[in-house]
PQR file of N, CA, C, O and H, with PARSE charges and radii, in Angstrom:
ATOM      1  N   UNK A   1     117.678  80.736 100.861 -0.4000 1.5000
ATOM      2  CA  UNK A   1     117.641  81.886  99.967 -0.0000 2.0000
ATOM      3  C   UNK A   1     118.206  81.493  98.604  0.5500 1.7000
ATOM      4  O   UNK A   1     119.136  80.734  98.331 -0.5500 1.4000
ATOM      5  N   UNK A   2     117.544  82.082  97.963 -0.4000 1.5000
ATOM      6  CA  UNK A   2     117.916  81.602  95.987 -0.0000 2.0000
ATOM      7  C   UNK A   2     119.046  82.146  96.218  0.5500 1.7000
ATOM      8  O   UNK A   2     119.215  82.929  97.152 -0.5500 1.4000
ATOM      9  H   UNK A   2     116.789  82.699  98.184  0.4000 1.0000
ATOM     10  N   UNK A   3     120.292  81.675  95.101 -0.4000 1.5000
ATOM     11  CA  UNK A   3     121.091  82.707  94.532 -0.0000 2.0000
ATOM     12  C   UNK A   3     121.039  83.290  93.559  0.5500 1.7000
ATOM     13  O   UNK A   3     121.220  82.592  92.561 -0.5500 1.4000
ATOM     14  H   UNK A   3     120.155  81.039  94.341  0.4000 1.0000
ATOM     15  N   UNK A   4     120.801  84.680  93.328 -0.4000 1.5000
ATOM     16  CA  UNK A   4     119.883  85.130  92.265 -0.0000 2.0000
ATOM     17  C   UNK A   4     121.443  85.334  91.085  0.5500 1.7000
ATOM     18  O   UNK A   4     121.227  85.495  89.884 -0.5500 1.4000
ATOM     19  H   UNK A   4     120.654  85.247  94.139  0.4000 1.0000
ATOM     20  N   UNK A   5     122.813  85.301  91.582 -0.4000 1.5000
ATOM     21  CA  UNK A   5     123.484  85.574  90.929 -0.0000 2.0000
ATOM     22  C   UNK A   5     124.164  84.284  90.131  0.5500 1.7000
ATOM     23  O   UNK A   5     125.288  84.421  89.648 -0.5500 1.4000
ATOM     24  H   UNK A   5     122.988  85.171  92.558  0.4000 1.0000
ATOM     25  N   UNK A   6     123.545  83.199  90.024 -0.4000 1.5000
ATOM     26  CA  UNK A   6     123.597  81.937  89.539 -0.0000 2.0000
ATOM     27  C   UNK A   6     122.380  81.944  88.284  0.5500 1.7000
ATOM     28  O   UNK A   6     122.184  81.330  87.236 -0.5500 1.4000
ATOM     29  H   UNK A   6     122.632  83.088  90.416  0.4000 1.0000
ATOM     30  N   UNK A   7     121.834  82.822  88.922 -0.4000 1.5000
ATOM     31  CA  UNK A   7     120.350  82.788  87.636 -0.0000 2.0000
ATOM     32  C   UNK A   7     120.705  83.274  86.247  0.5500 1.7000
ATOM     33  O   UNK A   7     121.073  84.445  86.163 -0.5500 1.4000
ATOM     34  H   UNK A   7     121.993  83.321  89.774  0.4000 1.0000
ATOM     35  N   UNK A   8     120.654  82.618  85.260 -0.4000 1.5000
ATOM     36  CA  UNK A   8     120.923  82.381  84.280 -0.0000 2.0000
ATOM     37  C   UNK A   8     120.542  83.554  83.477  0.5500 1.7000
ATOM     38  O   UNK A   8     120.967  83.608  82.323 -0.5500 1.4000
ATOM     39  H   UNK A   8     120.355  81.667  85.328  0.4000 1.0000
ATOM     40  N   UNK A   9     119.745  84.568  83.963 -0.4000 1.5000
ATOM     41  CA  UNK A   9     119.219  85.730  83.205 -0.0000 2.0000
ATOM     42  C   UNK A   9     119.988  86.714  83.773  0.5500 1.7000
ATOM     43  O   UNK A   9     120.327  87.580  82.967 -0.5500 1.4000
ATOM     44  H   UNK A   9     119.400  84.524  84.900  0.4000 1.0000
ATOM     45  N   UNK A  10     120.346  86.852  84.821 -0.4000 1.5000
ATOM     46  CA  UNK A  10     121.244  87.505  85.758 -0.0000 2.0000
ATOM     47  C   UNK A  10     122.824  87.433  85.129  0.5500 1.7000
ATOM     48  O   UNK A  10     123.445  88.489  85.012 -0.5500 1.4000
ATOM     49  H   UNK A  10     120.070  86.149  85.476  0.4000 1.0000
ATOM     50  N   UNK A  11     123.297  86.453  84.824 -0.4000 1.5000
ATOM     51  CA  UNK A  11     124.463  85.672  84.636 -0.0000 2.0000
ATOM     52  C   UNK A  11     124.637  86.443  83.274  0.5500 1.7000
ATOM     53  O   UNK A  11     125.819  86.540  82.945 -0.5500 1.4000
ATOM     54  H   UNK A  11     122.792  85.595  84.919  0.4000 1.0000
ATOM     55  N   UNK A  12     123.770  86.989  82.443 -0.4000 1.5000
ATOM     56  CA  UNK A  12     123.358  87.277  80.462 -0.0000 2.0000
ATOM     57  C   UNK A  12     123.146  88.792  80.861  0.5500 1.7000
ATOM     58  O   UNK A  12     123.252  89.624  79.960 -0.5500 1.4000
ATOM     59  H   UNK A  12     122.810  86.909  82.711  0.4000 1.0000
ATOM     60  N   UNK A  13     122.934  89.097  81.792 -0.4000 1.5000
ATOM     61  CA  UNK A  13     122.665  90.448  82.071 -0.0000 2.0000
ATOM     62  C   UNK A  13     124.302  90.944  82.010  0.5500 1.7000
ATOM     63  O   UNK A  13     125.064  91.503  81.221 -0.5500 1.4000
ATOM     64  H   UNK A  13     122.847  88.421  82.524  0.4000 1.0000
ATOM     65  N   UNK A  14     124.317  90.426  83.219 -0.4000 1.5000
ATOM     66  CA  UNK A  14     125.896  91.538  83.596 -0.0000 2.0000
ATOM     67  C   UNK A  14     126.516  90.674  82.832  0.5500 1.7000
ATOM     68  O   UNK A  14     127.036  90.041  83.752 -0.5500 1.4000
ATOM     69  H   UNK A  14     123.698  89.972  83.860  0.4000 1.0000
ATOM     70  N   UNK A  15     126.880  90.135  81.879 -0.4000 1.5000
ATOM     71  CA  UNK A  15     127.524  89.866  80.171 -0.0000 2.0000
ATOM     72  C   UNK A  15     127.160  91.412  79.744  0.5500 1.7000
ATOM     73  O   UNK A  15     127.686  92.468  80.096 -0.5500 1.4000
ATOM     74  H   UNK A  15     126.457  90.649  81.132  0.4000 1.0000
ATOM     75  N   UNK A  16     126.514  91.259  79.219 -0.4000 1.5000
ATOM     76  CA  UNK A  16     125.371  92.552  78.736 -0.0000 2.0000
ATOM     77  C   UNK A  16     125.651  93.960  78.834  0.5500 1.7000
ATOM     78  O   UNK A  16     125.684  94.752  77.893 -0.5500 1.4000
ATOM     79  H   UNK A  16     126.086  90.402  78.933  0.4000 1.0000
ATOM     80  N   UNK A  17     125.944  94.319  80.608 -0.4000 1.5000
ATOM     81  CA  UNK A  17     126.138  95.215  80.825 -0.0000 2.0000
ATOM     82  C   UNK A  17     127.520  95.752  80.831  0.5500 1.7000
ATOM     83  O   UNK A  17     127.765  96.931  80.573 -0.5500 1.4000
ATOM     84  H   UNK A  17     125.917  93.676  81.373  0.4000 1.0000
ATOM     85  N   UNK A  18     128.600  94.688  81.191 -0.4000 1.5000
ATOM     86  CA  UNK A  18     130.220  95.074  80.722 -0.0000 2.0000
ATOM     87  C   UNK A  18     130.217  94.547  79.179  0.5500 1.7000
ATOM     88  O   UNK A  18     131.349  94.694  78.719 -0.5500 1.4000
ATOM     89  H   UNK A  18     128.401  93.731  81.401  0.4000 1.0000
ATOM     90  N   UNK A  19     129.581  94.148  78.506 -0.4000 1.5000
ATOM     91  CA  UNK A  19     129.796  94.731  76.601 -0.0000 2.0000
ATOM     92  C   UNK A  19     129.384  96.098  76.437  0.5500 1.7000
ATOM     93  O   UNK A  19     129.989  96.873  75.696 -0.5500 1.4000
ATOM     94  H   UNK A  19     128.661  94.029  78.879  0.4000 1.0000
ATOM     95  N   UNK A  20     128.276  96.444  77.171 -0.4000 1.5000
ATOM     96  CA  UNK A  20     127.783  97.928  76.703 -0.0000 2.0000
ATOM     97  C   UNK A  20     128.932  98.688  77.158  0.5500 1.7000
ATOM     98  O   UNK A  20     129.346  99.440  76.276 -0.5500 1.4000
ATOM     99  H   UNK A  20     127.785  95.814  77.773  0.4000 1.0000
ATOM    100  N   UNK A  21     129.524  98.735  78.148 -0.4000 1.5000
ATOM    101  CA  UNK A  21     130.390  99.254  78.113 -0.0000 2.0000
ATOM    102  C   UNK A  21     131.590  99.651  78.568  0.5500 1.7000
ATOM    103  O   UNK A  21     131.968 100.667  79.152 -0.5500 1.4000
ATOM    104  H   UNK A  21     129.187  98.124  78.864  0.4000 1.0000
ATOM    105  N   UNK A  22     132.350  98.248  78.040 -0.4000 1.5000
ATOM    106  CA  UNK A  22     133.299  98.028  77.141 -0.0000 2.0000
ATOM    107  C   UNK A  22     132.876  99.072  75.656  0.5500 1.7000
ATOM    108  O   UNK A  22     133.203 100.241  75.447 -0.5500 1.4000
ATOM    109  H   UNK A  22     132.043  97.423  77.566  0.4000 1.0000
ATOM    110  N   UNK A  23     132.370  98.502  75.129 -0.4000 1.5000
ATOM    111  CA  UNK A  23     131.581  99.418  73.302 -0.0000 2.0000
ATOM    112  C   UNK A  23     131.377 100.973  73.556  0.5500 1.7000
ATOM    113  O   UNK A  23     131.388 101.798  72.644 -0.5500 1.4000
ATOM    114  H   UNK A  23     132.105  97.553  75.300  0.4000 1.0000
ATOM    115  N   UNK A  24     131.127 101.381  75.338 -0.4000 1.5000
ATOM    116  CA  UNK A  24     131.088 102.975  74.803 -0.0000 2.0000
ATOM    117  C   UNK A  24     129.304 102.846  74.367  0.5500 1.7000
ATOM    118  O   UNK A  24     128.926 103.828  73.728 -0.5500 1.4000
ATOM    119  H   UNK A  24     131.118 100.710  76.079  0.4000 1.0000
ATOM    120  N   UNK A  25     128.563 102.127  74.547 -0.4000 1.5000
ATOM    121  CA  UNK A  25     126.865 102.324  74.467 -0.0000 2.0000
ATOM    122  C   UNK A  25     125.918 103.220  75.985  0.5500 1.7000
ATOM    123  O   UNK A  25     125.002 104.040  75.926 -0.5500 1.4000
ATOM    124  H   UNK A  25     128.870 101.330  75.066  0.4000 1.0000
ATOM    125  N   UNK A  26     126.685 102.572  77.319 -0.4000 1.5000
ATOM    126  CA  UNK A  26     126.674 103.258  78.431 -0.0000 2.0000
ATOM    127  C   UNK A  26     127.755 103.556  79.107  0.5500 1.7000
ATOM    128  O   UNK A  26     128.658 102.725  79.019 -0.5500 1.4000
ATOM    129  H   UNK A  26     127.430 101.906  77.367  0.4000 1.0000
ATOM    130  N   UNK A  27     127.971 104.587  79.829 -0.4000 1.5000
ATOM    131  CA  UNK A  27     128.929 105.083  80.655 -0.0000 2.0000
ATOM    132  C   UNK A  27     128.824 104.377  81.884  0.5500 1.7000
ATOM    133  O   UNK A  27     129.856 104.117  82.503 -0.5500 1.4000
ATOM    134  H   UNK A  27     127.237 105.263  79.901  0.4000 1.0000
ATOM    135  N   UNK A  28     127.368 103.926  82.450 -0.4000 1.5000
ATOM    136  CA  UNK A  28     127.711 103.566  84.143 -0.0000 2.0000
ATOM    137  C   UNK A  28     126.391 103.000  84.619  0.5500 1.7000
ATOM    138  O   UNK A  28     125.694 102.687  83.654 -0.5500 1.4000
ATOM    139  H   UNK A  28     126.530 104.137  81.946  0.4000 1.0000
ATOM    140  N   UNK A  29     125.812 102.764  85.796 -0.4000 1.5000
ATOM    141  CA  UNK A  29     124.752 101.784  86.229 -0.0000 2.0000
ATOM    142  C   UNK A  29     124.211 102.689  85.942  0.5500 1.7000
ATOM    143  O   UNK A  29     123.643 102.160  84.986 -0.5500 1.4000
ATOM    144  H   UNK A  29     126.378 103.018  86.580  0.4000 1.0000
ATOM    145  N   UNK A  30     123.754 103.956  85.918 -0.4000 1.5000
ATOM    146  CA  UNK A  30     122.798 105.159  86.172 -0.0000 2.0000
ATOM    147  C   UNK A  30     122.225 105.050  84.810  0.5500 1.7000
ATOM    148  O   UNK A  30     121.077 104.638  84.645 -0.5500 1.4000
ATOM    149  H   UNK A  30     124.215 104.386  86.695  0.4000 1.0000
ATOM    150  N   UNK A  31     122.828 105.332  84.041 -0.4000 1.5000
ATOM    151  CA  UNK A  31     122.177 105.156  82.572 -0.0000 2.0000
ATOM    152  C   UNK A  31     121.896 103.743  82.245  0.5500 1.7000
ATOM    153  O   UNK A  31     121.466 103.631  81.097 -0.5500 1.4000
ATOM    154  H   UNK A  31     123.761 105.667  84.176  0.4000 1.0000
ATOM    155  N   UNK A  32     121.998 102.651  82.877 -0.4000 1.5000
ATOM    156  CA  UNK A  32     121.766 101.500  82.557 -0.0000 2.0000
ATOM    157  C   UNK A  32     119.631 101.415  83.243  0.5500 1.7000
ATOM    158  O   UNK A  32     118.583 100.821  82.992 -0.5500 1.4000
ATOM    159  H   UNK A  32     122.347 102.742  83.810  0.4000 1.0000
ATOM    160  N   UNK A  33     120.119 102.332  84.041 -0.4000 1.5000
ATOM    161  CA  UNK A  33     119.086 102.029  85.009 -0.0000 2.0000
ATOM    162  C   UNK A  33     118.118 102.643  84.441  0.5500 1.7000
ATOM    163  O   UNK A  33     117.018 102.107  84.310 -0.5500 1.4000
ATOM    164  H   UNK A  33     120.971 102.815  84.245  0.4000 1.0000
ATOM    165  N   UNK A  34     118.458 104.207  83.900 -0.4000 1.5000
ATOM    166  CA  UNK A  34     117.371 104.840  83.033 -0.0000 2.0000
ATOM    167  C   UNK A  34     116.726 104.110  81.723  0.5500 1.7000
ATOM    168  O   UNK A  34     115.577 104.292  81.321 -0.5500 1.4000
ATOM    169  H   UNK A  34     119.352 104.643  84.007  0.4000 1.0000
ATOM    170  N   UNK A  35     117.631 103.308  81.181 -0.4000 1.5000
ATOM    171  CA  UNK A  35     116.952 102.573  80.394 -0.0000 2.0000
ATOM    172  C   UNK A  35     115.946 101.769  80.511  0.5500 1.7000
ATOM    173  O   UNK A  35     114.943 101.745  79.797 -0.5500 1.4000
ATOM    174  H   UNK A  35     118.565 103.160  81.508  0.4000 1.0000
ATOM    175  N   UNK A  36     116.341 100.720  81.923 -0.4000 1.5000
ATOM    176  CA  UNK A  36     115.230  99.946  82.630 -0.0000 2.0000
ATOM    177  C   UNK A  36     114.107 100.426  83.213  0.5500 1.7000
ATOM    178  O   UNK A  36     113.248  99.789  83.823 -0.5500 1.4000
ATOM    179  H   UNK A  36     117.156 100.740  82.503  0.4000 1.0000
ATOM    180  N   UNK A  37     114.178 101.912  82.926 -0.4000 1.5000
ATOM    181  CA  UNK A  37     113.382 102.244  83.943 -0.0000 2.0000
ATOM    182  C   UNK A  37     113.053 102.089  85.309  0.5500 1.7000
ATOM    183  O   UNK A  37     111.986 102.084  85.922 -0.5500 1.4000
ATOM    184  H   UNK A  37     114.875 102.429  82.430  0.4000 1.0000
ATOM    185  N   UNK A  38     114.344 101.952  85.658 -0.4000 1.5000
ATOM    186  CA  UNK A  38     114.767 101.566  87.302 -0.0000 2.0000
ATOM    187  C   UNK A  38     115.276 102.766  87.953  0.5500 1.7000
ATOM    188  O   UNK A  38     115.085 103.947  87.662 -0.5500 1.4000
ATOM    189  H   UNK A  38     115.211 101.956  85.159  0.4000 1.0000
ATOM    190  N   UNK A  39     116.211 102.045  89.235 -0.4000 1.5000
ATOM    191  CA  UNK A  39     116.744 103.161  89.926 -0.0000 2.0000
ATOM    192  C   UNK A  39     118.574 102.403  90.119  0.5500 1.7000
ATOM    193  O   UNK A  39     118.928 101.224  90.164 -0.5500 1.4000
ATOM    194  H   UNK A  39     116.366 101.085  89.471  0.4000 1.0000
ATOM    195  N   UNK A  40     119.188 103.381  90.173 -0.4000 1.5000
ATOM    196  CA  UNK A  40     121.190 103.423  90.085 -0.0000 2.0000
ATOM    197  C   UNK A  40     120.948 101.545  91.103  0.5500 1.7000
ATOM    198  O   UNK A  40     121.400 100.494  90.649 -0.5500 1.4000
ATOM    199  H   UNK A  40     118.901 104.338  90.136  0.4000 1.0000
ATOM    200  N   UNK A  41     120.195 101.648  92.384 -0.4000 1.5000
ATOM    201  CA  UNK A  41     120.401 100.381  93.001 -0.0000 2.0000
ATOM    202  C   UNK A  41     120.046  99.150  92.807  0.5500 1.7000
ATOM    203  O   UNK A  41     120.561  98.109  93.213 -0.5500 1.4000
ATOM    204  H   UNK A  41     119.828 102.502  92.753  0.4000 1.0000
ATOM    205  N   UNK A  42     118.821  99.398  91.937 -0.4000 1.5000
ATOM    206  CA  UNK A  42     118.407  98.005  91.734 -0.0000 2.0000
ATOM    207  C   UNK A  42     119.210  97.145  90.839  0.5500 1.7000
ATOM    208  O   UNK A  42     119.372  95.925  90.828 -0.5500 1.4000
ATOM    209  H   UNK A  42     118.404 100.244  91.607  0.4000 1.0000
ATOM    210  N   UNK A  43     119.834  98.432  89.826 -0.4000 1.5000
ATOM    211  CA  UNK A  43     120.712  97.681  88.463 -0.0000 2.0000
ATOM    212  C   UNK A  43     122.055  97.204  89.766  0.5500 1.7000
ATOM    213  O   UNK A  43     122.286  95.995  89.734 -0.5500 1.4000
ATOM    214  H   UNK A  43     119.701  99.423  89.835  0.4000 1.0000
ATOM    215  N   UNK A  44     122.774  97.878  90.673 -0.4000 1.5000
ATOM    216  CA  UNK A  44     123.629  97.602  91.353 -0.0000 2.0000
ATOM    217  C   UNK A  44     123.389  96.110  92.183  0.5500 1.7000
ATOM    218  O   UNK A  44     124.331  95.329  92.320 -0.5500 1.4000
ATOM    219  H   UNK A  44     122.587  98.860  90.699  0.4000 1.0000
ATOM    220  N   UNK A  45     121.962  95.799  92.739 -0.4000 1.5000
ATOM    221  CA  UNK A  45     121.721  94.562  93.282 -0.0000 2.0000
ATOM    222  C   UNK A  45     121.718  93.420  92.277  0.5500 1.7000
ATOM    223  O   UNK A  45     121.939  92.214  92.382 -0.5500 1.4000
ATOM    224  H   UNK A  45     121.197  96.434  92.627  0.4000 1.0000
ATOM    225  N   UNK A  46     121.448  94.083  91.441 -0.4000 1.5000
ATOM    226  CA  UNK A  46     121.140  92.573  90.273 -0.0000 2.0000
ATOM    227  C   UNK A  46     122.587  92.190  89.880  0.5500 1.7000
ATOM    228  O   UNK A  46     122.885  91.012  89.681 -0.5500 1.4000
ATOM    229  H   UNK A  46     121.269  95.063  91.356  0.4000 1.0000
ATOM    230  N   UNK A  47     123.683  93.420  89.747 -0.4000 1.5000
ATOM    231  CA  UNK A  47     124.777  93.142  89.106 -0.0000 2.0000
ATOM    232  C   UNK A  47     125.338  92.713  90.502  0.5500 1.7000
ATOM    233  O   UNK A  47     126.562  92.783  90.613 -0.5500 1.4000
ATOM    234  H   UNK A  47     123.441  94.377  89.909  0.4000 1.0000
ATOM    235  N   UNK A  48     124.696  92.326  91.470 -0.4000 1.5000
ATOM    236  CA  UNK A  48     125.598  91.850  92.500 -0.0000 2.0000
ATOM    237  C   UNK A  48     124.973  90.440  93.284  0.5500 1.7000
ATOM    238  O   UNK A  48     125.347  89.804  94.269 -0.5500 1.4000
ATOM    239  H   UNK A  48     123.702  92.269  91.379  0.4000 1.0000
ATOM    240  N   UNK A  49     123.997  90.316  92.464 -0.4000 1.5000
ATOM    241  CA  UNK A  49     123.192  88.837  92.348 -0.0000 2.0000
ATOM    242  C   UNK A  49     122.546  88.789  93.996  0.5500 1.7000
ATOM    243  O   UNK A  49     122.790  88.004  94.911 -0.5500 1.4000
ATOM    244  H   UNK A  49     123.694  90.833  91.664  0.4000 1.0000
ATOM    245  N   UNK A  50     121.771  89.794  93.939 -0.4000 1.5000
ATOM    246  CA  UNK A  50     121.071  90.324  94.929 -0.0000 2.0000
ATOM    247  C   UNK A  50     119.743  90.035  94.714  0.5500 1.7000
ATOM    248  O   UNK A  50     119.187  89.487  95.666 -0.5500 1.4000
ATOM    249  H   UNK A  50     121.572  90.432  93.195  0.4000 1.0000
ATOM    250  N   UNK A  51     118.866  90.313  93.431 -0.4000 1.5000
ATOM    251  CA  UNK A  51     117.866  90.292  92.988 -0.0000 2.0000
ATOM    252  C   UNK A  51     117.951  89.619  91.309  0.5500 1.7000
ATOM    253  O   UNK A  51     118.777  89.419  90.419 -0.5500 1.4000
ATOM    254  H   UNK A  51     119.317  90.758  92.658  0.4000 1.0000
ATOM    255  N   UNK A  52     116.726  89.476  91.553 -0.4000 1.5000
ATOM    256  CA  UNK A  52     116.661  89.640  89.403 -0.0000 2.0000
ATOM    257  C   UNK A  52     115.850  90.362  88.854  0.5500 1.7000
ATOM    258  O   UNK A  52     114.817  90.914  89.232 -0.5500 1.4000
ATOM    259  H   UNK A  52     116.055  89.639  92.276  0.4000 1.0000
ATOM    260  N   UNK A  53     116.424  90.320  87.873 -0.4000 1.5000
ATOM    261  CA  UNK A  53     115.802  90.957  86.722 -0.0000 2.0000
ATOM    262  C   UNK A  53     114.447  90.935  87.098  0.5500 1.7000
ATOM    263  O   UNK A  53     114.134  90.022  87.862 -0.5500 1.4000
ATOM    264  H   UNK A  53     117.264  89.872  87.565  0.4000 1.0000
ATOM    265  N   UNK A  54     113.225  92.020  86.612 -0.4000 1.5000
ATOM    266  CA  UNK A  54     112.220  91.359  86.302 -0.0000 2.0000
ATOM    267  C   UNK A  54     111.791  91.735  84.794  0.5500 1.7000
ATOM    268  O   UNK A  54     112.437  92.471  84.049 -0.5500 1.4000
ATOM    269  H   UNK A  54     113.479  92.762  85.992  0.4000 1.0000
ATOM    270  N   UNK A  55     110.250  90.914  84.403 -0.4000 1.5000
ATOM    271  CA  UNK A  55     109.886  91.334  83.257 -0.0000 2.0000
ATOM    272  C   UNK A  55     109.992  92.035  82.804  0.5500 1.7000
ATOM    273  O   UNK A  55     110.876  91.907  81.957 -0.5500 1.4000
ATOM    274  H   UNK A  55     109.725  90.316  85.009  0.4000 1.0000
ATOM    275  N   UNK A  56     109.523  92.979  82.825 -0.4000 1.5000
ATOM    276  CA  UNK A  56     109.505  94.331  82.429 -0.0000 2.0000
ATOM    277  C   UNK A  56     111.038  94.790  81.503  0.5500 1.7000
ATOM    278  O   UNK A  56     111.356  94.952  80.325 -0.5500 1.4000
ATOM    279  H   UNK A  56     108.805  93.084  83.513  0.4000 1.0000
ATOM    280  N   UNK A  57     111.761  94.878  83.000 -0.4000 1.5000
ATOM    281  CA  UNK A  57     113.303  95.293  82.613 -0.0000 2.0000
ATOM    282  C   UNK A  57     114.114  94.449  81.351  0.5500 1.7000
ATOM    283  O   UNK A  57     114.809  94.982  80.486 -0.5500 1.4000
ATOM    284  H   UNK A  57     111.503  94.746  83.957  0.4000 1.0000
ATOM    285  N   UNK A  58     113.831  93.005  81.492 -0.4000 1.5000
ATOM    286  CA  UNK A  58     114.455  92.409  80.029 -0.0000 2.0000
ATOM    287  C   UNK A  58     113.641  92.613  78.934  0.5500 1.7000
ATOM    288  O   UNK A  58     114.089  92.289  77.834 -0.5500 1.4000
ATOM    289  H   UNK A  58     113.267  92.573  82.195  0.4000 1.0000
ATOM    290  N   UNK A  59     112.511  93.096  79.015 -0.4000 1.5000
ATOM    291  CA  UNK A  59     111.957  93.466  77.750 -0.0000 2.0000
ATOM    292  C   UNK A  59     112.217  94.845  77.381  0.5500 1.7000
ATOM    293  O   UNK A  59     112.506  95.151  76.224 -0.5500 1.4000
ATOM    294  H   UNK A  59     112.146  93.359  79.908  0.4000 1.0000
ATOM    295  N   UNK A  60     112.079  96.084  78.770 -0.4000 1.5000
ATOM    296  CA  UNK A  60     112.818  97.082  77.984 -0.0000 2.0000
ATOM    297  C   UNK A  60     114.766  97.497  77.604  0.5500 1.7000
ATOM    298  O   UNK A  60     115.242  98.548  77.175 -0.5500 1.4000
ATOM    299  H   UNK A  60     111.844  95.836  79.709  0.4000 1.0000
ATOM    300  N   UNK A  61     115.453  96.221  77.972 -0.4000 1.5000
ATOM    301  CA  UNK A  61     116.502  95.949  77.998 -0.0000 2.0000
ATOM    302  C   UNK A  61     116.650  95.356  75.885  0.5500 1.7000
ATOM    303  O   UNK A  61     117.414  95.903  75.089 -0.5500 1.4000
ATOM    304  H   UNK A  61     115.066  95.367  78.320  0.4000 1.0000
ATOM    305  N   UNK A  62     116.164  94.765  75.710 -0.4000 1.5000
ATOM    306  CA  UNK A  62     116.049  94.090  74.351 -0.0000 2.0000
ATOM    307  C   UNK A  62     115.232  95.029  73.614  0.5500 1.7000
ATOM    308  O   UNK A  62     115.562  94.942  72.431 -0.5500 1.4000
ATOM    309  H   UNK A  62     115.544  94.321  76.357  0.4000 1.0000
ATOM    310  N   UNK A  63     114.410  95.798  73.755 -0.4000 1.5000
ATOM    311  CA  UNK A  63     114.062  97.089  73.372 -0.0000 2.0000
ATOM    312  C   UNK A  63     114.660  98.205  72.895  0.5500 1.7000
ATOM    313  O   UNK A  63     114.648  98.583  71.723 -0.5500 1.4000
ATOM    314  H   UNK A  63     114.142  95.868  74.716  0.4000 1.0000
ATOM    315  N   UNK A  64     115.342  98.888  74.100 -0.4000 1.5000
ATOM    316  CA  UNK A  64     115.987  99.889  73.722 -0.0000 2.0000
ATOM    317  C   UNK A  64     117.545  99.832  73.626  0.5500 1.7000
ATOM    318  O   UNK A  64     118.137 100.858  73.293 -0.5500 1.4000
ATOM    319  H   UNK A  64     115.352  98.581  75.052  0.4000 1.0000
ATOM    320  N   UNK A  65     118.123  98.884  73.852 -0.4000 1.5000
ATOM    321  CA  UNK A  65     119.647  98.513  73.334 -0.0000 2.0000
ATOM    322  C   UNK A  65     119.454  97.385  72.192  0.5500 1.7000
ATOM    323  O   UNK A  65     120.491  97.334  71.530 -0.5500 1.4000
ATOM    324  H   UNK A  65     117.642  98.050  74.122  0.4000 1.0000
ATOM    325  N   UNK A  66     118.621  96.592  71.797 -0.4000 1.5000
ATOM    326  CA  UNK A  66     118.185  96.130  71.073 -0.0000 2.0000
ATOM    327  C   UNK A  66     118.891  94.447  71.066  0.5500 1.7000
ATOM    328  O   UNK A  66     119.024  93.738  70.068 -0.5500 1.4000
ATOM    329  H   UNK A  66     117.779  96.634  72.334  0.4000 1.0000
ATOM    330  N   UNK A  67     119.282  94.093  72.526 -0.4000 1.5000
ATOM    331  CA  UNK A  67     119.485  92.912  72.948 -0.0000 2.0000
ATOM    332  C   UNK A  67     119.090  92.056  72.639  0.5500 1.7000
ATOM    333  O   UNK A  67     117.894  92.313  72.501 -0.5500 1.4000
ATOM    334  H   UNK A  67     119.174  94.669  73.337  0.4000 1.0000
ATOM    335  N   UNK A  68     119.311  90.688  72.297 -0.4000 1.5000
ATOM    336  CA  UNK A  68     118.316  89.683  71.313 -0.0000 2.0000
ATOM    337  C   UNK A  68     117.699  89.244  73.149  0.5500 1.7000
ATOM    338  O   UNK A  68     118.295  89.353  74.220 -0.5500 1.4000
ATOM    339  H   UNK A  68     120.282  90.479  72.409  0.4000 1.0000
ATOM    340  N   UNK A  69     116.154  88.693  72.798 -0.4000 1.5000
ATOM    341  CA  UNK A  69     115.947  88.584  74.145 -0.0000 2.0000
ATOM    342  C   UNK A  69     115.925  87.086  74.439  0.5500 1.7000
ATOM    343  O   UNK A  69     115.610  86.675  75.556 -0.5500 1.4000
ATOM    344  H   UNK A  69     115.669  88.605  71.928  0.4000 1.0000
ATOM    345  N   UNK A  70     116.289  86.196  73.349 -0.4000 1.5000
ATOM    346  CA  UNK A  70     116.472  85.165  73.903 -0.0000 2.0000
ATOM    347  C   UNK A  70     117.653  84.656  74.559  0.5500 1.7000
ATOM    348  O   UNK A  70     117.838  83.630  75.213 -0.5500 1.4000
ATOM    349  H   UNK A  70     116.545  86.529  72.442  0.4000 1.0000
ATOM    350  N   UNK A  71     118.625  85.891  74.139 -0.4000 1.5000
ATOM    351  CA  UNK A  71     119.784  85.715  74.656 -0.0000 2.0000
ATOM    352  C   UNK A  71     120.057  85.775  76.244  0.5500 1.7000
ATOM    353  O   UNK A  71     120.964  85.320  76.941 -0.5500 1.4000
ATOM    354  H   UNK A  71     118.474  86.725  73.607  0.4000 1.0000
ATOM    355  N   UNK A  72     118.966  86.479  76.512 -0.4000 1.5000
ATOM    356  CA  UNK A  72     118.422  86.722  78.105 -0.0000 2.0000
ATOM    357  C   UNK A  72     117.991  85.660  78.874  0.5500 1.7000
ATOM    358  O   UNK A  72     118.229  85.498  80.071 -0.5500 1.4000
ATOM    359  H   UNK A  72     118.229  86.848  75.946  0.4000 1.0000
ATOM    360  N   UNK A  73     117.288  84.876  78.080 -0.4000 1.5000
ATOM    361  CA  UNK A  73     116.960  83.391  78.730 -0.0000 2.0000
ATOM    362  C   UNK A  73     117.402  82.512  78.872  0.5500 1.7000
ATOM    363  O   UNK A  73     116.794  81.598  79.428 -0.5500 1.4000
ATOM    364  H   UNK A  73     117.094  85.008  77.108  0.4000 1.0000
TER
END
């Protein structure tokens, strides 16, 4: 089994997600998740190197928080 929490996009994520907020941009996974257009668990598996990211989500991640997206890679 991969370790998805070694994955380097994974690893830039949850960076990502304790700056947002730390800064006061999100309150909690739920609104992290609405952004991704996900659901409260999937952001919870990824931040627990369960899964990754997929497309979609780092593009609407660099989108609507306005994340540089190479910083993702």
């Amino acid at each position: 089994m991969s370790k998805f929490r070694d994955h380097i996009v994974n690893l830039r994520f949850t960076q990502v997600f304790n700056t947002l907020l730390e800064r006061g941009d999100i309150r909690n996974k739920t609104e992290m998740a609405k952004l991704l257009g996900t659901y409260n668990h999937i952001v919870n598996a990824i931040l627990k190197g369960e899964r990754n990211l997929t497309t979609d989500q780092i593009t609407r991640l660099a989108d609507s928080l306005k994340v540089n997206i190479n910083f993702l890679h």
